[in-house]
C-alpha positions in Angstrom: 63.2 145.6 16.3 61.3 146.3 13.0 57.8 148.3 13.1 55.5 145.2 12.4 56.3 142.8 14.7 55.0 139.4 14.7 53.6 137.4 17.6 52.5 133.9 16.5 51.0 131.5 19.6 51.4 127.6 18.6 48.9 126.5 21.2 49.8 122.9 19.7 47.9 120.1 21.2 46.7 122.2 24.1 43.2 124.3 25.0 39.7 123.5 25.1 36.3 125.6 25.0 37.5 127.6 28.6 40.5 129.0 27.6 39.4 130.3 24.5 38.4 133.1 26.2 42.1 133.9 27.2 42.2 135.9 23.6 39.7 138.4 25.1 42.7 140.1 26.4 45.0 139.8 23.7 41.8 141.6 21.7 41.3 144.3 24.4 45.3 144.9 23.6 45.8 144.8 20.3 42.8 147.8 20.1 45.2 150.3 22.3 47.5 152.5 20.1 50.3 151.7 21.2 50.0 147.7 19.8 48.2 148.2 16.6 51.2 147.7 14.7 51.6 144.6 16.2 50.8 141.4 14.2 48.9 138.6 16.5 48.4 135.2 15.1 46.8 132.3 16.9 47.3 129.0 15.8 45.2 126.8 18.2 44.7 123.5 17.6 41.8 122.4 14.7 39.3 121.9 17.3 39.4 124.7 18.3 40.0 127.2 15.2 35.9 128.0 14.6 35.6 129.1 18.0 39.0 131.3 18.0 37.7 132.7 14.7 34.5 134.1 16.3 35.8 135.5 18.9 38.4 137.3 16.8 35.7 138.2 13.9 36.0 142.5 14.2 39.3 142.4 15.1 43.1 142.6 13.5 44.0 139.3 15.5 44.3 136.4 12.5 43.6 132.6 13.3 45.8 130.6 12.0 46.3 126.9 11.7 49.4 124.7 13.2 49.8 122.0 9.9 48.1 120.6 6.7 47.8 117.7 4.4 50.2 118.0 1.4 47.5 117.1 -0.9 45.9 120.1 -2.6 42.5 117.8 -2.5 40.1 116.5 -0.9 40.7 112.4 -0.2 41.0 109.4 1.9 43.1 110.9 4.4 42.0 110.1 7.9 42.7 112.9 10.8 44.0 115.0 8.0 42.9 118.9 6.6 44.0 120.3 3.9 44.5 123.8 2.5 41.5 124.0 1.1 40.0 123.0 4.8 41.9 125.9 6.6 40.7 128.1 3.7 37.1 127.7 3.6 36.7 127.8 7.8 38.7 131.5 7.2 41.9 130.9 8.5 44.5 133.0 7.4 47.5 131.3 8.3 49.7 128.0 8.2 52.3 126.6 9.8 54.3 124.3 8.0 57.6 122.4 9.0 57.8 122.7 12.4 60.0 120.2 13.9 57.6 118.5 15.7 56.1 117.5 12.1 59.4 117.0 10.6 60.3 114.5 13.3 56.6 112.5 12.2 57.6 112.1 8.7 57.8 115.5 6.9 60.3 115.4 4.3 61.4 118.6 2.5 59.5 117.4 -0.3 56.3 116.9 1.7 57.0 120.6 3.2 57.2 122.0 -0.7 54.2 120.2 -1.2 51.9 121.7 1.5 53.8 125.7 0.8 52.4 125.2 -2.9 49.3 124.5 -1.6 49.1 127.2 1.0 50.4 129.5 -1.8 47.5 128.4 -4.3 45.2 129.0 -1.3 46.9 132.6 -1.0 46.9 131.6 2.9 50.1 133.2 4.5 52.9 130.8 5.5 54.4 130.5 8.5 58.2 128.2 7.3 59.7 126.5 10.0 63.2 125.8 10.2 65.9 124.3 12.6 68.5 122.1 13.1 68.9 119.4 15.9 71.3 119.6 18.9 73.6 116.2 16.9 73.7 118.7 13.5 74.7 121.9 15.7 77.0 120.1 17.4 78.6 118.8 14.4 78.8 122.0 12.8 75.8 121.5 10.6 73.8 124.4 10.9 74.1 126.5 8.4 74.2 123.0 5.7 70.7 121.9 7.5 69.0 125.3 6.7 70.0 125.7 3.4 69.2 122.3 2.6 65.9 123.0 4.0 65.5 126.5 2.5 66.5 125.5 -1.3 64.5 122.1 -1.1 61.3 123.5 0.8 60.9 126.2 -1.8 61.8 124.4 -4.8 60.1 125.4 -7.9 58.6 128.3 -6.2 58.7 131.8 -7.2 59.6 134.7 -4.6 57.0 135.4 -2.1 56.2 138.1 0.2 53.7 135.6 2.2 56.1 133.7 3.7 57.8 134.1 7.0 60.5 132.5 8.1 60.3 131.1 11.8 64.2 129.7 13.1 63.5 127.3 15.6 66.5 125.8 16.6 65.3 122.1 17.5 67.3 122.1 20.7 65.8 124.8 22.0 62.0 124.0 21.6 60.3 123.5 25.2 63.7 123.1 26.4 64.3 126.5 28.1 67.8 127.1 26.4 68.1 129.9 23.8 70.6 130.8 21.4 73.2 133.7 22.8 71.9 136.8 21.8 75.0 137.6 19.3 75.0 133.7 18.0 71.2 134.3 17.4 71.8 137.5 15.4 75.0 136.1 13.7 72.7 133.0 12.4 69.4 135.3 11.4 71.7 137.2 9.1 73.3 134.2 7.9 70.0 132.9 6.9 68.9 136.3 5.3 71.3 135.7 3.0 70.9 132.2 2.1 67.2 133.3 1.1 68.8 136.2 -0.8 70.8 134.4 -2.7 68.0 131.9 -3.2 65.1 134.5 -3.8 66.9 137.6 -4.2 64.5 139.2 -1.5 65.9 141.8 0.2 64.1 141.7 3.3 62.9 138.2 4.2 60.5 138.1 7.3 62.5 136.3 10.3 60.9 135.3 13.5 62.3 133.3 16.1 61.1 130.3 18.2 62.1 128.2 20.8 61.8 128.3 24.8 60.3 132.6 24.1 59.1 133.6 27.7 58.5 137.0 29.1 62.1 136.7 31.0 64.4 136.4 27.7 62.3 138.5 25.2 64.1 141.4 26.8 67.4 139.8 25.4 65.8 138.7 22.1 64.0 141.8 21.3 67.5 143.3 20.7 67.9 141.5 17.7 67.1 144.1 15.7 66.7 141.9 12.4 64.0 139.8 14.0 60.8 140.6 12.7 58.4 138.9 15.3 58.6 135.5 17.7 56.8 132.1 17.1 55.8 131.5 20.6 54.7 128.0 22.4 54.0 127.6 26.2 54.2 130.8 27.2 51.7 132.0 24.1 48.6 129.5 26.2 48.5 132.1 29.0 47.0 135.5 27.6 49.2 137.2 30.8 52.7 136.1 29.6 51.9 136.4 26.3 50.5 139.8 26.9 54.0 140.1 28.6 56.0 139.1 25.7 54.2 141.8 23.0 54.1 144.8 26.1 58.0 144.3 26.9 58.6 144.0 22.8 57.2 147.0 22.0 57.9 149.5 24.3 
């Protein structure tokens, strides 16, 4: 495990006003010597962003949001926010092609869109990529995340904002994880597909899918993984309290 370790909670379409208080704990936490290196990011959903932001005004846990619009302005886009949106309510981060999205519409060239934006916005990107259960099973892996590497980034220069979450598809909210030597066989294959792309040395790599406080001892000895996006489990400040305490220990 790296020094700086990232712990990202997608809270998608979940929460209301009562469990905001849940980050509380995470706060009291991340103040303990121990955890200050450790990077927290909550990405609740936008309801709930200004009230997660108060809470964590004074302290080193960053809000974050879980999408945006691909258009850099404002318009006549119903239910939509922009970059400029999540920038102006102080957000720091973005998530941006997570399955879930992709599946509703987002092309590679919709997810190049909103990273420019984010990037223009100097908001920190949170890059999803996966493939599906069909494409793993037909040995397309590895042709999926380039594919999605080379075309989300087109036309963009290096950037040290960007981390890159591997979410194998098949694994989100399913409860199945990659073995631990598959998962660290397919982080450095990725490393070097943004190497050759970027020529970055040392991409940020997190992993999501299924992360629980049972099978972070497994994936925390991936020692290339530089943090976990985390779902479910991330909603409950005691497992994901869990997750960070059993990560860095």
């Amino acid at each position: 495990m790296t020094n700086n370790m990232f712990f990202i909670a997608n809270w998608k379409m979940f929460g209301d006003f009562k469990s905001v208080n849940s980050i509380k704990k995470v706060i009291r936490l991340s103040k303990i010597k121990k955890y200050k290196k450790a990077q927290i990011v909550y990405c609740p959903p936008y309801t709930l962003l200004d009230k997660f932001l108060k809470i964590a005004k004074n302290s080193k846990i960053k809000i974050g949001a879980q999408n945006c619009h691909h258009s850099e302005k404002s318009g006549p886009f119903t239910g939509s926010i922009n970059t400029d949106l999540i920038k102006s309510i102080g957000a720091k981060y973005v998530i941006i092609g997570h399955s879930e999205n992709r599946v509703l519409g987002d092309t590679n060239y919709i997810i190049n869109l909103k990273i420019k934006s984010a990037i223009k916005k100097k908001l920190k990107i949170i890059f999803c990529i996966g493939e599906t259960l069909k494409e793993k099973k037909n040995n397309k892996t590895n042709l999926i995340l380039n594919s999605q590497i080379i075309n989300g980034l087109k036309n963009i220069k290096k950037n040290n904002n960007i981390i890159f979450a591997y979410e194998p598809v098949w694994s989100i909210g399913t409860g199945i994880v990659p073995k631990t030597k598959n998962l660290e066989n397919q982080v450095s294959t990725i490393k070097k597909m943004i190497a050759r792309f970027w020529k970055l040395k040392n991409p940020k790599i997190i992993y999501g899918g299924s992360v629980n406080p049972k099978n972070i001892v497994e994936l925390k000895k991936i020692s290339s993984i530089n943090g976990f996006l985390i779902g479910g489990a991330s909603q409950n400040s005691k497992n994901f309290i869990d997750i960070i305490k059993k990560t860095i220990n």
